[in-house]
C-alpha positions in Angstrom: 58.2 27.3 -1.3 60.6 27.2 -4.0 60.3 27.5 -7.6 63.5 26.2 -9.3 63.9 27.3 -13.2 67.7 26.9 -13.8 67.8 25.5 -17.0 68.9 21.8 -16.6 70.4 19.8 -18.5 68.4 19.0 -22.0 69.1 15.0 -21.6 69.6 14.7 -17.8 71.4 11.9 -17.1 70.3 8.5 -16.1 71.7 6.3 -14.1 72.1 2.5 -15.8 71.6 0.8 -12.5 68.4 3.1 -11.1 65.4 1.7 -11.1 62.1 3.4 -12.3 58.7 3.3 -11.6 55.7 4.9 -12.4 51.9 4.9 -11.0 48.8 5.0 -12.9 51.1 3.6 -16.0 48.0 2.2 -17.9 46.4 6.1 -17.8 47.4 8.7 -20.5 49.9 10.7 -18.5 51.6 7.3 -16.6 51.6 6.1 -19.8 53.4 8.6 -21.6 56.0 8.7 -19.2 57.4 5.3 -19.2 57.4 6.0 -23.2 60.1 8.8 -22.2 61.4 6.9 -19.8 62.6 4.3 -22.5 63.2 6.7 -25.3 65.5 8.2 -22.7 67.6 5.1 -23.0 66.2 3.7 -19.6 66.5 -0.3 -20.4 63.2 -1.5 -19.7 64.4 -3.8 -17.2 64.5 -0.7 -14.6 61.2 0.4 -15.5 58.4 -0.8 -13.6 54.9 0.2 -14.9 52.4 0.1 -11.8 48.6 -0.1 -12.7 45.6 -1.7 -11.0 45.0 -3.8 -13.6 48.1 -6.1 -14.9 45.7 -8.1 -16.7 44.4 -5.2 -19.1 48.4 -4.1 -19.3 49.6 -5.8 -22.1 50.7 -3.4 -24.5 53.1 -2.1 -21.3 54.8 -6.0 -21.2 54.7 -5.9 -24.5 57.4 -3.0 -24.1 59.6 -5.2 -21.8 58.9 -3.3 -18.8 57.8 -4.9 -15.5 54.2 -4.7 -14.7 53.3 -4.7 -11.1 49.6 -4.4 -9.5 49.1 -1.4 -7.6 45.8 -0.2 -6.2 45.6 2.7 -5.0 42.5 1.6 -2.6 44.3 -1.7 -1.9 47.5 -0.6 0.3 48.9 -4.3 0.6 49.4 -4.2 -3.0 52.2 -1.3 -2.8 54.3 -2.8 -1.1 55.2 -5.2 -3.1 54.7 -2.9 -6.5 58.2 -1.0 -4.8 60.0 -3.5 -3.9 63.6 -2.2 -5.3 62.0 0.7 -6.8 65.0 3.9 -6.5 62.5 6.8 -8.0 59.0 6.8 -8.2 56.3 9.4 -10.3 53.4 9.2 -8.3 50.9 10.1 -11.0 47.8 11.6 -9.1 45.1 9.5 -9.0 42.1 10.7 -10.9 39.6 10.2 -7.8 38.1 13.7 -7.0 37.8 13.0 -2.9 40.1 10.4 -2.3 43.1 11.0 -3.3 44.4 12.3 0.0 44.3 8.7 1.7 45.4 7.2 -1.7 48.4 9.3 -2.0 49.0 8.8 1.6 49.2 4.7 1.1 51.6 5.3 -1.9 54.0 7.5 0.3 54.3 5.2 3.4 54.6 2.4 1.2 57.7 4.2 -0.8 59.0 5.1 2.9 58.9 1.8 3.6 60.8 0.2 0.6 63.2 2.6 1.0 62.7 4.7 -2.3 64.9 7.7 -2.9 63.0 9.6 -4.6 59.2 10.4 -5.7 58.1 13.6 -8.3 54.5 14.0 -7.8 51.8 15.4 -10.4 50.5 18.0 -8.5 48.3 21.7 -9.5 49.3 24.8 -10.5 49.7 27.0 -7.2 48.4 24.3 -5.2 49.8 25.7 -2.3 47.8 29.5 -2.5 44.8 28.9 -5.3 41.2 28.5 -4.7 40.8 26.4 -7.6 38.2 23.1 -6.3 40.9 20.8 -7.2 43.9 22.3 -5.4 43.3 21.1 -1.5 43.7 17.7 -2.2 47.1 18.4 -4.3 48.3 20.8 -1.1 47.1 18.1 1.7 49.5 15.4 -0.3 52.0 17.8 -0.8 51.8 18.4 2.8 52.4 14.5 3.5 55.3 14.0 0.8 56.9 17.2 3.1 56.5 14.9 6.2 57.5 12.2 4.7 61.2 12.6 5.2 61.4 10.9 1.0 63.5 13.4 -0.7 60.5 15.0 -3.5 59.7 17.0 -6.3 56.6 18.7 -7.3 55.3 18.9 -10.9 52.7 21.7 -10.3 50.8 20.8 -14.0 49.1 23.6 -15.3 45.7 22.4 -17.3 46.3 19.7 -20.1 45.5 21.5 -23.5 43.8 18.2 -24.2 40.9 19.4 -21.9 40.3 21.9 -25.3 41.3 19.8 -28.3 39.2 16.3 -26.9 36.4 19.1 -27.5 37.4 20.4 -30.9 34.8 18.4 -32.9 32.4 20.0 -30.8 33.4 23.1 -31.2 33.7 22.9 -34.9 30.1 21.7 -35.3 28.5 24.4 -33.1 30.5 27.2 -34.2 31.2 28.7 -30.2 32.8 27.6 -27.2 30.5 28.9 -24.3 31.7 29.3 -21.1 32.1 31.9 -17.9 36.4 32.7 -17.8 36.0 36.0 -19.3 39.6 37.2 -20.2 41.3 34.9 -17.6 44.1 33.2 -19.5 45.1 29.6 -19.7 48.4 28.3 -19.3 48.1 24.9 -20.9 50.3 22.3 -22.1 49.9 18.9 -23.5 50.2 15.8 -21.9 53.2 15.1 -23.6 55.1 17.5 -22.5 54.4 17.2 -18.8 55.4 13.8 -19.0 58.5 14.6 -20.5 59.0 17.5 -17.6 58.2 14.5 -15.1 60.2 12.4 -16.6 63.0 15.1 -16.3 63.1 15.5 -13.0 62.7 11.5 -12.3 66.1 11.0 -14.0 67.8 14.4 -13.0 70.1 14.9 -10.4 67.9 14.8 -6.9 69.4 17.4 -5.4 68.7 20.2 -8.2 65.4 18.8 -8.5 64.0 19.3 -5.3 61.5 21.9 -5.0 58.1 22.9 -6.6 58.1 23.4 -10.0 55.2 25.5 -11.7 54.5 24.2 -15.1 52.4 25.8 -17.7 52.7 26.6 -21.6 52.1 29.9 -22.9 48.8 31.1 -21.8 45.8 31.9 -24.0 42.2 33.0 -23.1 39.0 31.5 -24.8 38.7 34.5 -26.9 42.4 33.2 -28.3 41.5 29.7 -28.5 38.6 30.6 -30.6 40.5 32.4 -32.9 43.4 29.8 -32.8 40.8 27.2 -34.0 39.7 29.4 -36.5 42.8 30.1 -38.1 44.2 26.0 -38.0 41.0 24.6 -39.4 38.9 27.2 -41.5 36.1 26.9 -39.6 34.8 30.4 -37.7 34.7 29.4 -34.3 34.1 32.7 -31.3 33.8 32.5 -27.8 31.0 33.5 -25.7 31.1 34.8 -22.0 28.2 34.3 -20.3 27.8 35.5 -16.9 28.3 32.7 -14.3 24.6 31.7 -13.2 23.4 32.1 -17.1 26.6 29.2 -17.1 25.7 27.0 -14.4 21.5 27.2 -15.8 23.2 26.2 -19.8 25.4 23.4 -18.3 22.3 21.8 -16.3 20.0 22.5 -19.1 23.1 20.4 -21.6 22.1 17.4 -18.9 24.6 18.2 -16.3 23.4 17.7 -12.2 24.0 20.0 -10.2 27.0 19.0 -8.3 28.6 18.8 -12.0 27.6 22.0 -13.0 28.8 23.8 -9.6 32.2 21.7 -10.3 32.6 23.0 -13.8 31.4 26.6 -12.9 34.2 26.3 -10.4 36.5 25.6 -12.8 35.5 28.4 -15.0 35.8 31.6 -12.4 39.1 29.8 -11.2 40.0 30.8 -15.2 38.5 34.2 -14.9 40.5 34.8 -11.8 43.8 33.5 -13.6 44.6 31.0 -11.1 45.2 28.5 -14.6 48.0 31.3 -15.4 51.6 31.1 -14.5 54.8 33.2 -16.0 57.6 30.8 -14.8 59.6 29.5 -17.5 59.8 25.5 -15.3 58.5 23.6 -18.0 60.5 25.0 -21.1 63.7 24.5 -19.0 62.7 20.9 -18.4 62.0 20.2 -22.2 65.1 21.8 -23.3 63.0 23.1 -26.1 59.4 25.5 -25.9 56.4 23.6 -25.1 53.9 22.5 -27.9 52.0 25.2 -29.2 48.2 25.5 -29.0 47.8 25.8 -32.6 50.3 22.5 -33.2 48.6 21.1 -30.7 45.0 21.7 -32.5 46.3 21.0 -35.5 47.5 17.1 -34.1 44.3 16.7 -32.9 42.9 17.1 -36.2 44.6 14.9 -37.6 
């Protein structure tokens, strides 16, 4: 598999007659893209904003886009949704367990409209990691490969909002308590992998193909500690606790155990550094470096 990190274009061009759509456009990363996708100068016309809810999807009409129902667990409403649709970001859905046979509806129903292109919000090194979250992301990258759609893969690294939606909590306890040991991070915000989406959407197709491993500069818990520490004041350390002492906090916080195996997953997936990744993808898709952590902490403070 291929990792392309040519530095393309900063403002790729975009075709006046394509026509966009996104999935999951009502959730924060969908969401985000369509913004980019009009402050790219895409006229709302072309942008379609598909969500499972058109009645709760106001605020996306109210930005002149189309709104279309699609239901990931309702495949007779995809058809429809891509009627006329050229380039689709299939924005994973957020169902831990079913979002093989979800994806899978979404990409015979772009087959079947004839869409020329999908990018789809995959995992970092979904193809090789033994992160808990990775075989569904592998299985529908497997099925976009068989698909015969012409694809690229936004391999997201870990959303740095996974940290900062936490930061009151770390503030008020004075620790962040977890298992990764030294095992490094390479997070980004939101933001910017919907811009990087959003980047290969509108590229051109044929220098987009691939897999594209996305990440910020990586950090370990011992940095974001002291990252906290330095943007807010407040003395904030990390402690490492071996990975049973972890699971036994996490159940005794109120967590079941199926939760607390999940999140202890996560955690020596850190320690192993399969959250880590060198390539420079996501800084050539911005045109610019990602967001910091410690900009990133401080917007979240604000």
């Amino acid at each position: 598999m291929t990792d392309p990190t040519s530095d393309p274009t900063t403002e790729p061009p975009v075709l006046p007659t394509a026509t966009y759509a996104v999935t999951g456009a009502s959730g924060h990363l969908g969401r985000l893209a369509v913004d980019n996708l009009l402050r790219r100068g895409v006229p709302a016309r072309n942008v379609f904003a598909l969500v499972r809810r058109p009645d709760k999807a106001g605020d996306l009409s109210d930005l002149g886009v189309g709104v279309r129902e699609a239901d990931y667990d309702r495949p007779e409403t995809l058809g429809p949704a891509l009627e006329g649709i050229e380039r689709l970001l299939l924005v994973s859905s957020p169902t831990v367990g079913n979002r093989l046979e979800q994806h899978t509806a979404v990409l015979r129903a772009a087959d079947a409209a004839d869409v020329g292109f999908v990018v789809y919000t995959s995992v970092l090194h979904a193809d090789e990691t033994e992160l808990v979250l990775a075989p569904e992301h592998a299985a529908t990258e497997d099925a976009l490969q068989g698909s015969g759609l012409p694809f690229a893969v936004a391999r997201n690294g870990w959303y740095t909002e996974n940290y900062t939606g936490r930061l009151d909590e770390y503030l008020a306890r004075g620790e962040i308590v977890g298992a990764a040991g030294d095992g490094r991070v390479s997070a980004a915000t939101r933001a910017d992998y919907a811009e990087a989406a959003v980047s290969l959407l509108t590229g051109d197709i044929t220098d987009q193909q691939g897999y594209w491993e996305l990440g910020g500069p990586a950090f370990s818990m011992a940095d974001l500690a002291a990252t906290i520490t330095e943007v807010t004041g407040t003395d904030v350390t990390y402690r490492d606790l071996p990975a049973g002492e972890f699971t036994d906090v996490l159940r005794g916080a109120g967590m079941d155990e199926d939760t607390a195996g999940f999140v202890a997953a996560l955690e020596a997936s850190t320690a192993k550094g399969e959250l880590e990744t060198d390539s420079p993808a996501l800084a050539n898709l911005l045109g610019r470096e990602p967001t910091s952590l410690a900009d990133a902490i401080r917007a979240a403070r604000l």
